[in-house]
ZAFIMI-227288 format. One record per atom (N, C-alpha, C, O): x, y, z. Coordinates in steps of 0.1 Angstrom, whole numbers, padded with zeros to 4 digits, always signed. Layout:
N
XYZ...
This chain:
192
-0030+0197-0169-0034+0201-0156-0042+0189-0149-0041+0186-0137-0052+0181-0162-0058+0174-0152-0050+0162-0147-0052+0157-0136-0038+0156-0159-0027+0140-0150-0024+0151-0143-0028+0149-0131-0020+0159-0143-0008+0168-0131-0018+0162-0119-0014+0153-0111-0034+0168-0119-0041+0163-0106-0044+0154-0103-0050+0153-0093-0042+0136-0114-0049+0128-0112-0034+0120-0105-0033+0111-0097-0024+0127-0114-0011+0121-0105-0011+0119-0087-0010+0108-0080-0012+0133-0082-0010+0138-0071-0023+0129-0065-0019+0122-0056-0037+0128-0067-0044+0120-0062-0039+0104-0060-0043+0098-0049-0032+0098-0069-0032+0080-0071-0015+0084-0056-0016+0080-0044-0005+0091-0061+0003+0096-0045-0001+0098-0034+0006+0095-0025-0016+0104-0032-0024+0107-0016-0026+0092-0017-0021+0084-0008-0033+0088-0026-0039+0073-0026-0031+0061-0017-0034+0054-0008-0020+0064-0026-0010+0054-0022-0004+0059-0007+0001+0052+0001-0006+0069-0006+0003+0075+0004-0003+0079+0016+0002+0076+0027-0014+0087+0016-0018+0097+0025-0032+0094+0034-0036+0103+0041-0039+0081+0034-0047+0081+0039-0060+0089+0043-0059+0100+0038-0072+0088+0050-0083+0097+0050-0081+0110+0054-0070+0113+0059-0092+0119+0053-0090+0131+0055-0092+0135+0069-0088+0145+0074-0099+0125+0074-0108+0125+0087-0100+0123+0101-0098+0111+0104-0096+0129+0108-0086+0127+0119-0091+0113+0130-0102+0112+0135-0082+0106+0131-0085+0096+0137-0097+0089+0139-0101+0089+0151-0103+0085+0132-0116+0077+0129-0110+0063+0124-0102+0062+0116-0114+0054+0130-0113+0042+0131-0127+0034+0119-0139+0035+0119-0116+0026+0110-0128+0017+0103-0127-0001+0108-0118-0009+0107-0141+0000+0112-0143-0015+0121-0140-0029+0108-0138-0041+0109-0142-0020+0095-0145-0033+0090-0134-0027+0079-0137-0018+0071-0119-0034+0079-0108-0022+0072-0110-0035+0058-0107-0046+0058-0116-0026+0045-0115-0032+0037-0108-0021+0024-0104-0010+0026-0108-0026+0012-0100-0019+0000-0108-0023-0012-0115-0033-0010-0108-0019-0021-0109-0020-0036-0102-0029-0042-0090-0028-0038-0105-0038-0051-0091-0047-0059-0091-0041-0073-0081-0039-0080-0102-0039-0077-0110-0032-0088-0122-0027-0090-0129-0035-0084-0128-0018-0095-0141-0011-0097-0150-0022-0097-0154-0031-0105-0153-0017-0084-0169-0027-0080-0167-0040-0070-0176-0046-0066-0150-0044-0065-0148-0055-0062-0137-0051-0049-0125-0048-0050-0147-0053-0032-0139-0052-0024-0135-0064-0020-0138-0075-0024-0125-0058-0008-0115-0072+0000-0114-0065+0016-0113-0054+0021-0116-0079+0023-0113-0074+0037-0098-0075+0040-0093-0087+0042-0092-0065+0041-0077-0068+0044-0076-0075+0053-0087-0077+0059-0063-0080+0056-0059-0095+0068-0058-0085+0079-0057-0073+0078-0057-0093+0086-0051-0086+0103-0038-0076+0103-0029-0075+0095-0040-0070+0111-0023-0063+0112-0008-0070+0113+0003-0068+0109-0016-0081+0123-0001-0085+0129+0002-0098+0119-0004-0106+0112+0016-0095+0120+0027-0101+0112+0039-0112+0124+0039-0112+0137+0044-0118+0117+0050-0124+0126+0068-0124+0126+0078-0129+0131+0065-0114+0117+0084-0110+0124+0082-0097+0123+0070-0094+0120+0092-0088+0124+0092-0071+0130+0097-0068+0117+0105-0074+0110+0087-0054+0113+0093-0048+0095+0098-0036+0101+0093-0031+0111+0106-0030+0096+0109-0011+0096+0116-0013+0082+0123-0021+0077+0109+0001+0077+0114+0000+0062+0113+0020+0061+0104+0027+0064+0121+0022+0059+0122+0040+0052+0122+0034+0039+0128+0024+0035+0110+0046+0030+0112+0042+0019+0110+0051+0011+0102+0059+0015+0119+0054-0003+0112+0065-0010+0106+0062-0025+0111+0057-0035+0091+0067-0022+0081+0061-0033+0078+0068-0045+0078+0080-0042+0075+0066-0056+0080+0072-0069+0065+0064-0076+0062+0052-0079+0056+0080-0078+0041+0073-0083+0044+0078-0096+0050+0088-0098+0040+0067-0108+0039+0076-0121+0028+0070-0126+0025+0058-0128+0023+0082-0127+0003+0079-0137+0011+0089-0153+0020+0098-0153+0006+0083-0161+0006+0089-0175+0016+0097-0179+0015+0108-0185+0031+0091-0174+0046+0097-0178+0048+0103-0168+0060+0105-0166+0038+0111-0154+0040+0122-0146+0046+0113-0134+0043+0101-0132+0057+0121-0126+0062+0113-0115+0058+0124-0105+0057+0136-0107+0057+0115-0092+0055+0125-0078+0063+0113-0066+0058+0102-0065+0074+0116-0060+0079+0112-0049+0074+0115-0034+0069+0126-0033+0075+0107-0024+0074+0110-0011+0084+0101-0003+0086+0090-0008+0089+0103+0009+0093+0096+0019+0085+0090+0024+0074+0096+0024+0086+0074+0034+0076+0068+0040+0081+0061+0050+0092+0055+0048+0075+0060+0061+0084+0053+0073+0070+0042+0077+0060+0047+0083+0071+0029+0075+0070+0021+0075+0074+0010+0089+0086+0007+0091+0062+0003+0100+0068+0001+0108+0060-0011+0112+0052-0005+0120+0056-0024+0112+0048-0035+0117+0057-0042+0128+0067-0049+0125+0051-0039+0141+0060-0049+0151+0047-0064+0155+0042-0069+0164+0048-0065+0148+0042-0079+0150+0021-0079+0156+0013-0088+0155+0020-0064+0164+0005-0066+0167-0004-0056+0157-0015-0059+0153+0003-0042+0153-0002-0035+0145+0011-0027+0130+0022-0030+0128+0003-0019+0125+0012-0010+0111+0009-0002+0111-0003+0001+0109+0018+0005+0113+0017+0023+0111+0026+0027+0101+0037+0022+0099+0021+0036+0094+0022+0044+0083+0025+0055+0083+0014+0062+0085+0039+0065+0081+0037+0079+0082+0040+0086+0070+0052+0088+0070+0037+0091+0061+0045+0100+0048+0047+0114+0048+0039+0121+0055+0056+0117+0043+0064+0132+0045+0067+0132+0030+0066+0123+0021+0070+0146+0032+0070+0155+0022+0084+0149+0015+0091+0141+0022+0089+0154+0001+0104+0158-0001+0112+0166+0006+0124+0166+0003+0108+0176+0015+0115+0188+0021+0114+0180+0038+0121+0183+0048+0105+0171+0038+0105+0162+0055+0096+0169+0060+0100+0173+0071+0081+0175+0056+0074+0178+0062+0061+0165+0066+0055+0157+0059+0060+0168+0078+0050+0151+0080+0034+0153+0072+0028+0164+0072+0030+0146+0067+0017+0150+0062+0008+0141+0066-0003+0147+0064+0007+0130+0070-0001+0119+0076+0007+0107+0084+0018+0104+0085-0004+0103+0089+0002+0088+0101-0015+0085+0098-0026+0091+0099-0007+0067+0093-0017+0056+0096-0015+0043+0107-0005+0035+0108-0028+0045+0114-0027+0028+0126-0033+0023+0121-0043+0028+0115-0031+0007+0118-0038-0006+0118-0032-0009+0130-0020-0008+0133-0045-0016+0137-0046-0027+0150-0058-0032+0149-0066-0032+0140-0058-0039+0164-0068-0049+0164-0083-0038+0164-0092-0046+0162-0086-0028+0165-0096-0017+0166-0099-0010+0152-0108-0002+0151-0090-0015+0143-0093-0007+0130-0081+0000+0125-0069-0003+0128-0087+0011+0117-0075+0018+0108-0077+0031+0112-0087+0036+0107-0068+0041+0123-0072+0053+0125-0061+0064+0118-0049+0064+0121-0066+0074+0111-0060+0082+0105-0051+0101+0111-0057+0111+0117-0042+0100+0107-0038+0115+0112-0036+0121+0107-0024+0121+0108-0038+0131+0099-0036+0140+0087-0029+0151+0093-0031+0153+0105-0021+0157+0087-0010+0165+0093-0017+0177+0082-0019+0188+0088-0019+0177+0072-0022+0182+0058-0032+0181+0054-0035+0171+0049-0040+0192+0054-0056+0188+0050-0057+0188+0033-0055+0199+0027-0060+0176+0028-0063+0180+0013-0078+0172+0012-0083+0163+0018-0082+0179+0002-0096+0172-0004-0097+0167-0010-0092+0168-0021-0104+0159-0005-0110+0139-0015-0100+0134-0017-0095+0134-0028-0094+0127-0006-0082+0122-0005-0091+0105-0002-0100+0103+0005-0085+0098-0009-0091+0083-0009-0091+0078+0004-0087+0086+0013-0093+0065+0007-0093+0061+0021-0082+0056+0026-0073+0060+0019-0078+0051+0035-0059+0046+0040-0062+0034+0034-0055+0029+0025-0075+0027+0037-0077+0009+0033-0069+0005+0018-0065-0006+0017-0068+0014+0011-0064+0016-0005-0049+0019-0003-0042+0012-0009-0041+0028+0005-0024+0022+0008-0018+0011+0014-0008+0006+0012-0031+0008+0026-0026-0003+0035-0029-0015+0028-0025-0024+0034-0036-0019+0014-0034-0026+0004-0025-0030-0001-0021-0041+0000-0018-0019-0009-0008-0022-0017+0002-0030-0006+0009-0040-0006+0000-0020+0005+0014-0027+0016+0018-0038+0019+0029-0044+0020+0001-0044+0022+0000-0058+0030+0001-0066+0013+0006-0077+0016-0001-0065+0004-0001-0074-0006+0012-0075-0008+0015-0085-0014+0022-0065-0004+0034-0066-0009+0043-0078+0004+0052-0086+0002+0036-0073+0018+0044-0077+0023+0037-0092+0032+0044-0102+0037+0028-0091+0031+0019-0102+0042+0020-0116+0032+0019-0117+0020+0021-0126+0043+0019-0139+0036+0008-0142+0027-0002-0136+0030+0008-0149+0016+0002-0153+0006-0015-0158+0012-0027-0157+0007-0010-0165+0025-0021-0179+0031-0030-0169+0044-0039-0174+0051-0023-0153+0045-0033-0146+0053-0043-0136+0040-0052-0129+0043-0038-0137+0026-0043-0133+0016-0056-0139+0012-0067-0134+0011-0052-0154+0009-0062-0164-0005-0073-0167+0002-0082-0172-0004-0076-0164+0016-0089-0166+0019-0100-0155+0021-0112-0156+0024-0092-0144+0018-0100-0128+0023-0105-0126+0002-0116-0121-0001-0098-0130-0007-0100-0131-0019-0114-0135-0023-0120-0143-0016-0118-0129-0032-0133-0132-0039-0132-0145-0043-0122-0151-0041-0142-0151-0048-0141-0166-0059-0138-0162-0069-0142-0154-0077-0122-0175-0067-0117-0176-0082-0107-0163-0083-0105-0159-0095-0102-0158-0074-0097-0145-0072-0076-0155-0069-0075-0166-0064-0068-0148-0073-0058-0160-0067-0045-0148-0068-0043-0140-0077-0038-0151-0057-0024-0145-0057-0009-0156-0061-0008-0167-0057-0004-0152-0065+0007-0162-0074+0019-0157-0069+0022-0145-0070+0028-0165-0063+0040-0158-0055+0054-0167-0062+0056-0179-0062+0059-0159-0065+0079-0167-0072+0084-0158-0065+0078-0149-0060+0098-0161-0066+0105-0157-0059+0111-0142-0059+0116-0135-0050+0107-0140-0071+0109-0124-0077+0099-0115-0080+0099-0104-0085+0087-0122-0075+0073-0115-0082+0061-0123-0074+0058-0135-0071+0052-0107-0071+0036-0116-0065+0028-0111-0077+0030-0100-0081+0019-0118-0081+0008-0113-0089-0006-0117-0084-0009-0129-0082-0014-0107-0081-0031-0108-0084-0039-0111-0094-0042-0102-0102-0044-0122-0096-0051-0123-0107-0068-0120-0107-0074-0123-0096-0074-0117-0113-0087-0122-0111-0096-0133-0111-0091-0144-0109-0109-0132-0114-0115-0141-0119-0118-0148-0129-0126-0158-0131-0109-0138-0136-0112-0141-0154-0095-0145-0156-0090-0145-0167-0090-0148-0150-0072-0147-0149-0070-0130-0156-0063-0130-0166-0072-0123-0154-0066-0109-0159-0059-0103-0148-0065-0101-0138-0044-0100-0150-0034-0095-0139-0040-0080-0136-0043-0071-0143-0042-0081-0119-0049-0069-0115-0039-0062-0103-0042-0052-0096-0028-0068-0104-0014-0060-0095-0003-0069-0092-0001-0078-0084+0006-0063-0103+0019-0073-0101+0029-0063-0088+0028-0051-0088+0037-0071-0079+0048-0068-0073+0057-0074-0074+0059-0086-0072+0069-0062-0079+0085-0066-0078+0092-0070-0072+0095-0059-0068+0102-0080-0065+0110-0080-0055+0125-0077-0060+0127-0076-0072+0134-0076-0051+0149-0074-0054+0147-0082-0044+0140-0079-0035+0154-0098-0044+0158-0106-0040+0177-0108-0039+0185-0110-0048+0178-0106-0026+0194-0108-0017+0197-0116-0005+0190-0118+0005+0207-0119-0007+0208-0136+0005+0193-0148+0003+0189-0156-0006+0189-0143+0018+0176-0151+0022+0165-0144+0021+0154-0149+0022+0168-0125+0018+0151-0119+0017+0148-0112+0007+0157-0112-0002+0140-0107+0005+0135-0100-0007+0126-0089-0003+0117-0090+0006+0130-0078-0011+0121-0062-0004+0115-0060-0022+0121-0062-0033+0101-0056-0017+0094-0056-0031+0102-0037-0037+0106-0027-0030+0103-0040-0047+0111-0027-0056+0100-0021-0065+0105-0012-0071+0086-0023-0069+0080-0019-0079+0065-0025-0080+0064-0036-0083+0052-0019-0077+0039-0021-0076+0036-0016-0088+0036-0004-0090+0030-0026-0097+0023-0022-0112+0010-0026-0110+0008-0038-0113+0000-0019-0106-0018-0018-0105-0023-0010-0118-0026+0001-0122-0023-0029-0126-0032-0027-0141-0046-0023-0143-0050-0018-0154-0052-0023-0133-0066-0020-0137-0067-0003-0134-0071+0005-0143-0062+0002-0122-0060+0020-0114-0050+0024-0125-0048+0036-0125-0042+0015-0134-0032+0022-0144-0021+0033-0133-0024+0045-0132-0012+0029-0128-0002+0036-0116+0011+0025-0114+0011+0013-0112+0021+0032-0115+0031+0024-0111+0039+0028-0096+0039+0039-0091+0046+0018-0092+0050+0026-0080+0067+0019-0079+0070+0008-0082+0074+0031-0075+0088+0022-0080+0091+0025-0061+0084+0033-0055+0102+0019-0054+0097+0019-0041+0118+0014-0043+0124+0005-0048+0124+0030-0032+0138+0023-0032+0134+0023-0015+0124+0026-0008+0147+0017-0011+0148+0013+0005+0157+0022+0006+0166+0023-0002+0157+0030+0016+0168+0040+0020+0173+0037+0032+0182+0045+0034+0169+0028+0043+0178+0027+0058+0162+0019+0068+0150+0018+0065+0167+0017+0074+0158+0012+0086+0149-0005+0085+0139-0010+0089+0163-0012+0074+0158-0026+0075+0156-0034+0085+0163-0031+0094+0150-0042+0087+0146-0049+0097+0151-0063+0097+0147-0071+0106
């Protein structure tokens, strides 16, 4: 009962943003690990993303899926996740004003969005809008098939997968060693 609940929590985590209806955070930061924040980079990106995706959390053997529609046009990112049956349950904005949340689905102690829009922007945002928002001695490591976070002690604190084709690469798999969660991430339509 309790992975059953701690599953479905690290899925809001990843997925579902605050509980709070549109409340705007001025200073949109995240957790990298227990005790150790980061100010995420800006919103805007400089080419246009749309990605449908369907996300696959597993904490401790337990899996939970959701659909996710994914969309950065260059000034902000919005975030929406639905159910398996396509019921909407949240919309997240980043822009230049902050991170404002929509909850479609009220659940409790649902973590903050700053903690999905993490995983996102690590997976997707340049390396060089990263290494300077990083603690000391904090370092992100990018090949061509893989990003890794390291710490300050070098201990890997979130690897990302890519599936690499032609000229691009869509990350397939977020492994966050320290939160213990994996996230397996297929592309279903709306490449950019």
């Amino acid at each position: 009962m309790i992975k059953g609940r701690l599953l479905f929590l690290i899925i809001t985590l990843l997925l579902a943003g605050c509980a709070t209806p549109s409340q705007p955070d001025m200073r949109p930061e995240a957790w990298l690990k227990p005790g150790v924040r980061v100010l995420l980079p800006a919103p805007q990106l400089n080419e246009k993303l749309e990605q449908q995706q369907l996300l696959t959390a597993t904490v401790d053997g337990k899996q939970q899926s959701m659909l996710v529609l994914l969309v950065a046009d260059g000034q902000t990112l919005q975030l929406a996740g639905l159910s398996p049956v396509g019921i909407r349950l949240f919309k997240v904005l980043y822009d230049q004003n902050g991170i404002h949340t929509e909850q479609a689905i009220k659940i409790a102690q649902l973590p903050p969005a700053n903690q999905v829009l993490a995983d996102i922007m690590l997976s997707y945002w340049p390396i060089n809008r990263w290494q300077p928002l990083l603690p000391v001695g904090w370092k992100l490591v990018d090949t061509v098939a893989q990003r890794t976070l390291y710490d300050d002690k070098g201990q890997i604190i979130t690897q990302i997968d890519y599936l690499v084709q032609n000229s691009s690469r869509q990350p397939v798999a977020i492994t966050q060693h320290v939160f213990h969660y994996h996230i397996a991430i297929q592309n279903v339509g709306g490449d950019a």
